[in-house]
C-alpha positions in Angstrom: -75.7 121.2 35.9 -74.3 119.1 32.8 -74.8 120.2 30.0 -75.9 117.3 27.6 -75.5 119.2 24.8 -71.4 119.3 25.6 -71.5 115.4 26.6 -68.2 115.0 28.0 -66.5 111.7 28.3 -66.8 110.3 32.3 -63.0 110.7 32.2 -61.4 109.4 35.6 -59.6 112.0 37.6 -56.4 110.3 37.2 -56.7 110.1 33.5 -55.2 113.3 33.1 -51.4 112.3 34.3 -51.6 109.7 32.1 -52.9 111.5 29.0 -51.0 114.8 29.8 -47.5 112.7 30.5 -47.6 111.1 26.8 -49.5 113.9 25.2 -48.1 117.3 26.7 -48.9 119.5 24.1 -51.5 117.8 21.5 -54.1 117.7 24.6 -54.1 121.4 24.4 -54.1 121.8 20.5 -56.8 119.7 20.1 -59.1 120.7 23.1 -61.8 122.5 21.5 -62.5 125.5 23.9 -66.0 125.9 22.7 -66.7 122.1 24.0 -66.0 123.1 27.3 -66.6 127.0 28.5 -69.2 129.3 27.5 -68.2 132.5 26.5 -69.3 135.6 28.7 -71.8 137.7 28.0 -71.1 141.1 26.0 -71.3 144.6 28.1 -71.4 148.5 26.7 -68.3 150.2 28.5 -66.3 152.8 27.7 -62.7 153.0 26.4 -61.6 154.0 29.9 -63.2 151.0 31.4 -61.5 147.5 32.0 -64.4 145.8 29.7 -63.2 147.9 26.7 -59.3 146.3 27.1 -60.6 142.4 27.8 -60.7 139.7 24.9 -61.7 136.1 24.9 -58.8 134.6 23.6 -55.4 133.8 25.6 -52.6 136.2 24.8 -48.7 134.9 25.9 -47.9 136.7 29.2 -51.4 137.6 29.8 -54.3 137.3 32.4 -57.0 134.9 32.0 -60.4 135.1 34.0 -62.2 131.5 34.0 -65.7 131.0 35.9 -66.7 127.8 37.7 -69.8 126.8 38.9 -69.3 123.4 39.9 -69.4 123.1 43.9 -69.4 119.6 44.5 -66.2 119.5 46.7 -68.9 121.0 49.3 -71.3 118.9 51.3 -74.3 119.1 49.5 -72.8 121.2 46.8 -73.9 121.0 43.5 -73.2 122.0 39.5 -75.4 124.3 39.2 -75.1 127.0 36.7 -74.6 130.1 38.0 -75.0 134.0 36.3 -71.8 135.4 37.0 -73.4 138.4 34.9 -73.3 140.7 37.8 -69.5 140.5 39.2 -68.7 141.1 35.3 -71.0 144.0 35.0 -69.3 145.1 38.4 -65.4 144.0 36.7 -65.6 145.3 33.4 -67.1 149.1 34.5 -64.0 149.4 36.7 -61.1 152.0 35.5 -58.2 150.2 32.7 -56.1 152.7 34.5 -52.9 152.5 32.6 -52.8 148.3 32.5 -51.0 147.2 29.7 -51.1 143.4 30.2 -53.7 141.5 28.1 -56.2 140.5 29.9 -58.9 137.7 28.8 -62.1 136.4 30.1 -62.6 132.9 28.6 -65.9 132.2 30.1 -67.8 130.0 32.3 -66.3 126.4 32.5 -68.9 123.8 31.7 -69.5 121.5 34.4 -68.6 117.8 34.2 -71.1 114.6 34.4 -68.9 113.9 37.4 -66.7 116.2 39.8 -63.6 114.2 38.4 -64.6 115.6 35.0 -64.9 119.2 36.0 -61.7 119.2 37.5 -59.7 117.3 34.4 -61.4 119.9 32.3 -60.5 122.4 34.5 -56.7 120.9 34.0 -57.2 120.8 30.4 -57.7 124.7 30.3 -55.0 125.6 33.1 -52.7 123.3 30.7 -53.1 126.3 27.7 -52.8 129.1 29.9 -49.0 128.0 31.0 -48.7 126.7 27.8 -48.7 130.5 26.5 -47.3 131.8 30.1 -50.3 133.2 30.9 -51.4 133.7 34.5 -54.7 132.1 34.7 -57.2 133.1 37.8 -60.4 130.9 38.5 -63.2 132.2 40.1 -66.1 130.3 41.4 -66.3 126.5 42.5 -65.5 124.8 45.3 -62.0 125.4 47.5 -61.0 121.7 46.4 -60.5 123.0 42.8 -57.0 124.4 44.5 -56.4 120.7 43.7 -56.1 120.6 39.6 -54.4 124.5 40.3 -51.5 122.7 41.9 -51.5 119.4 39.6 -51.9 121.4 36.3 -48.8 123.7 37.6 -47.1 120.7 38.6 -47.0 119.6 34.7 -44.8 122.7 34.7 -42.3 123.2 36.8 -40.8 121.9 40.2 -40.3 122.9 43.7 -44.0 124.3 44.0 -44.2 128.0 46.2 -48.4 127.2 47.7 -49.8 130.4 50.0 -53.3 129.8 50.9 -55.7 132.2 52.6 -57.7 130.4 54.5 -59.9 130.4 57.7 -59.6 126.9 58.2 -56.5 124.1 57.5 -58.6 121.2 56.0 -56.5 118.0 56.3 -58.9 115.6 56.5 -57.9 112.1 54.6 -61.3 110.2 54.1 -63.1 108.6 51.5 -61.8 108.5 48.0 -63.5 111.3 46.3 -61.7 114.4 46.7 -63.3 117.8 48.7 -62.6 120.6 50.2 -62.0 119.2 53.2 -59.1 116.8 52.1 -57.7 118.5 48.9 -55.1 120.2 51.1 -53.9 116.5 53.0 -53.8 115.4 48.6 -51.2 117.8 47.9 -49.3 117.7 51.1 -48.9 113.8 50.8 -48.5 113.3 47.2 -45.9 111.4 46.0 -46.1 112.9 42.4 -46.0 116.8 43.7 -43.0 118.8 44.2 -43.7 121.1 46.4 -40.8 123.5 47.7 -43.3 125.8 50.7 -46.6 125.6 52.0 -48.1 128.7 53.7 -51.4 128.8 55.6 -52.8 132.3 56.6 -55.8 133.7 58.0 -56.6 130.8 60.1 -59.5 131.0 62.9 -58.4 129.0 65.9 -61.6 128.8 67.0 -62.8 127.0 64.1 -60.2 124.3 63.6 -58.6 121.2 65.5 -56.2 121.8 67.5 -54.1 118.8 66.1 -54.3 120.8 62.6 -52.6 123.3 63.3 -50.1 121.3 66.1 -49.3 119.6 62.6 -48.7 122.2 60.4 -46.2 123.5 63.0 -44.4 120.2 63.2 -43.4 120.3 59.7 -42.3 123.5 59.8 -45.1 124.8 57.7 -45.7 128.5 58.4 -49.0 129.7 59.5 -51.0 132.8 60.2 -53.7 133.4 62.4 -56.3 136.3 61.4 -55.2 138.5 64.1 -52.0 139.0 62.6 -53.4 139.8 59.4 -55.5 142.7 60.4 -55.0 146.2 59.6 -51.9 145.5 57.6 -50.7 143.6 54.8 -47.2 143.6 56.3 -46.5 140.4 58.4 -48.3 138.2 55.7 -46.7 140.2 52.5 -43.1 138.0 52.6 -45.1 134.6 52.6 -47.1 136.0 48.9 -43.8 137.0 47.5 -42.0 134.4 46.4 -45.7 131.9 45.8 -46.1 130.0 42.6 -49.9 129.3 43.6 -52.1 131.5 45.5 -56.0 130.5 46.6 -58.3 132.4 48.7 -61.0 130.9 50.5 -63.6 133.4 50.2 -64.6 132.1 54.0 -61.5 133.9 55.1 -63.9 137.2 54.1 -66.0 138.5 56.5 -69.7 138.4 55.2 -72.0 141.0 54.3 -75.4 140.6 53.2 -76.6 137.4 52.6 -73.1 136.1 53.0 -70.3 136.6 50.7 -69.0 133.1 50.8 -71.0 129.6 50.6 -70.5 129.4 54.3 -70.5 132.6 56.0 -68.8 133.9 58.6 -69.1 136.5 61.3 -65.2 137.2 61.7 -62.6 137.6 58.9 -60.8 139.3 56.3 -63.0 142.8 55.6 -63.4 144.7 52.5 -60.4 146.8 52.4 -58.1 144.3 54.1 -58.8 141.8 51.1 -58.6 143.7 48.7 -55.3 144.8 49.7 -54.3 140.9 50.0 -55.4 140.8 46.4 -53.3 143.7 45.4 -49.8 141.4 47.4 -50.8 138.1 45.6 -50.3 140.1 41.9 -47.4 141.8 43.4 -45.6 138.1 43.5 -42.3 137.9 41.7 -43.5 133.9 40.3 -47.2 134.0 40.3 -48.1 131.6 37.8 -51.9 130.7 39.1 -54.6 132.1 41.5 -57.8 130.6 42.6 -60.5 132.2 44.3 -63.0 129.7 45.7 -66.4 129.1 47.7 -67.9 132.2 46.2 -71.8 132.8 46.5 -72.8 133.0 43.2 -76.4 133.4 43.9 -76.2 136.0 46.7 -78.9 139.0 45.8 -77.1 141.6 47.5 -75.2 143.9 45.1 -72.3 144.4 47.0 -71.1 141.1 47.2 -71.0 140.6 43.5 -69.5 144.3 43.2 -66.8 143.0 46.6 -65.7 139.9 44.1 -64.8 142.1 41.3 -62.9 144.8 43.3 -60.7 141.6 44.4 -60.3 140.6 40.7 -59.1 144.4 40.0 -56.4 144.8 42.6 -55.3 141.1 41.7 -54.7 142.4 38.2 -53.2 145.7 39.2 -51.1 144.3 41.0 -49.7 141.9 38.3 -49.6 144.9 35.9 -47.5 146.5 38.4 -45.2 143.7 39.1 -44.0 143.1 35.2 -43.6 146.9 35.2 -40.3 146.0 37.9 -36.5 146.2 36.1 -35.4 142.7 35.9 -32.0 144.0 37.2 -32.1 143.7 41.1 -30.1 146.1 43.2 -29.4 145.3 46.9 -28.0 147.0 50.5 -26.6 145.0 52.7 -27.4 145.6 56.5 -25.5 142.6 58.8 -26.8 141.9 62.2 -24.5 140.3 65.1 -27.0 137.6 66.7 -25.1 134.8 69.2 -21.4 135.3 67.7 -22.8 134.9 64.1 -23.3 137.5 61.2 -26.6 137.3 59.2 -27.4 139.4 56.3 -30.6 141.4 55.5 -31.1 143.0 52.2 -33.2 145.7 50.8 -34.5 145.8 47.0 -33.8 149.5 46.6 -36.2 149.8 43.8 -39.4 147.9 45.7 -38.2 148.8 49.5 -38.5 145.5 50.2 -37.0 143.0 52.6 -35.2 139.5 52.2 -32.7 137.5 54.7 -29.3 135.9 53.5 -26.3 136.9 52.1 -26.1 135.0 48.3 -25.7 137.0 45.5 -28.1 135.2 43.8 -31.6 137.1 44.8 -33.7 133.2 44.1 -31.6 132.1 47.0 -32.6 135.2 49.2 -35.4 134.3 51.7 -38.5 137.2 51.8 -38.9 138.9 55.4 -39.9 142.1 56.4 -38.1 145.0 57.5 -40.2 144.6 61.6 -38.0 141.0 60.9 -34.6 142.9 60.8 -35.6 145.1 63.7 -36.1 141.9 65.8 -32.5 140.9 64.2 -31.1 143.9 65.6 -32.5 143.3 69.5 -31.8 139.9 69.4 -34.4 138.1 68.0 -33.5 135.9 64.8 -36.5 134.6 63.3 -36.0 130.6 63.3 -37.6 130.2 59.9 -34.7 131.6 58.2 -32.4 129.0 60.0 -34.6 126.2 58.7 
């Protein structure tokens, strides 16, 4: 819970767009880091182990690990403080491989007096990750955090890429605290947001409105159900690509145990299948931020803590693999004769992988995969690339 010995101001919510707008930079110069996160506990590993390449401090084009234990976008959630000592133990004895990106676990984030407060802190520290381009990944808290993720990258840049993985599209609008079951209607209806794509995959259809997902259609937002995430990372790949902002709802995760999520379920994502999902979200050409949220921090079995940081390590090998790419792009053109009209497909030869239009400019090119330019071929044009 709130610490009183780090008595933060009850800052409102919105304070932060006010403060940040006038103050871009000085906020994060004079934020005192110890005020707000407690730094990690120390582990023996050895120089071949990931704990033996990890610092606390934020490096420029790095990775930075920050814990949250404040749940109170749940019903009934609390602030608890949790011991995320056992997914470190679990993270740091994992192999460095050959990573050469810096990689830096800032701590646990101290829990506001209020929600509002965690999630302007949260902001505060998201502000000096971009600050230094680093590509900061929250674990812990409530899915509502995905919230400050968004507004914090928002101070950044425009035309917002979002991909969540999710088992359920929350887009409740009630009351005027946010949750985790309206955070997602915040960012879709905000006025101050620029957001360029929303995708929604690994939705249940049994466990959601039917008007929610009815919606989500309507405005041409993709979605995915779980069934077509199965088995292969394919389908879903082309909607991680190109995202700015990836969260994962661990209740996407099929549970094990004494459940691997805060509410957990019976069907989802399983252990290999997620971890390959993780590996695709650090394979993303603009990841800037990553949040994964509704993690049970106080499960006692093992294998959930160890589950969480096998996700962290494929998220991070894939980054490590992604700034290993040439920044040079070299294409093939394939053209497909659909209805009297030529369409382009294009193949990265270095990556093998997939993208619809014919601009020169590869920004402009629209991610598919290469099932999309077989269904070209036969006839089928997929309509999302004549949106």
């Amino acid at each position: 819970m709130f610490n009183e010995k780090h008595n933060l101001p009850g800052l409102c919510f919105f304070c932060y767009f006010c403060f940040a707008s006038k103050f871009p930079t000085e906020a994060t110069i004079k934020m005192n880091i110890e005020d707000i996160l407690l730094p990690p506990r120390e582990f023996e590993t050895e120089k071949w182990q990931l704990g033996n390449m990890i610092s606390s401090e934020i490096q420029e084009n790095g990775i930075v690990l920050i814990f949250c234990s404040d749940y109170r976008g749940l019903k009934n959630g609390s602030a608890e403080i949790l011991d995320f000592r056992k997914v470190r133990k679990q993270l740091y004895e994992l192999s460095r491989l050959d990573f050469e990106i810096p990689v830096c676990d800032l701590g646990d984030l101290i829990s506001g007096r209020s929600h509002e407060d965690s999630h302007f802190i949260l902001q505060e520290v998201l502000a000096m990750c971009h600050q230094k381009n680093a590509v900061p990944i929250v674990i812990g808290g409530s899915s509502d955090l995905a919230f400050s993720l968004f507004s914090a990258l928002n101070f950044q840049q425009q035309n917002i890429s979002y991909t969540q993985i999710s088992n359920v599209i929350s887009l409740a609008n009630d009351g005027a605290e946010l949750t985790g079951k309206n955070f997602l209607s915040r960012i879709l209806s905000s006025k101050t947001f620029s957001l360029k794509n929303y995708h929604h995959l690994g939705y249940q259809k049994h466990l959601n409105a039917v008007d929610s997902v009815k919606l989500m259609k309507e405005v041409e937002f993709d979605v995915m159900r779980l069934a077509e995430m199965m088995n292969t990372t394919e389908r879903a790949e082309p909607f991680l690509r190109r995202a700015d902002l990836v969260t994962v709802n661990c209740d996407a995760v099929e549970s094990i145990g004494d459940g691997f999520s805060v509410n957990p379920q019976v069907n989802g994502l399983n252990k290999r299948e997620i971890c390959a999902y993780m590996k695709e979200i650090g394979l993303g050409e603009n990841l800037r931020s990553v949040g994964i949220f509704n993690f049970n921090g106080q499960s006692e079995d093992i294998l959930n803590h160890q589950l969480l940081a096998q996700m962290i390590w494929y998220l991070i090998e894939g980054i490590n693999i992604q700034k290993s790419h040439p920044a040079e792009r070299s294409f093939e053109t394939f053209w497909v004769l659909s209805d009297d009209a030529q369409y382009a497909f294009k193949r990265d030869t270095f990556t093998n992988l997939w993208y619809f239009g014919d601009s020169e400019n590869a920004a402009d090119l629209i991610p598919c995969g290469k099932w999309e330019y077989e269904d070209a071929k036969r006839g089928f044009l997929n309509p999302r690339f004549l949106k």
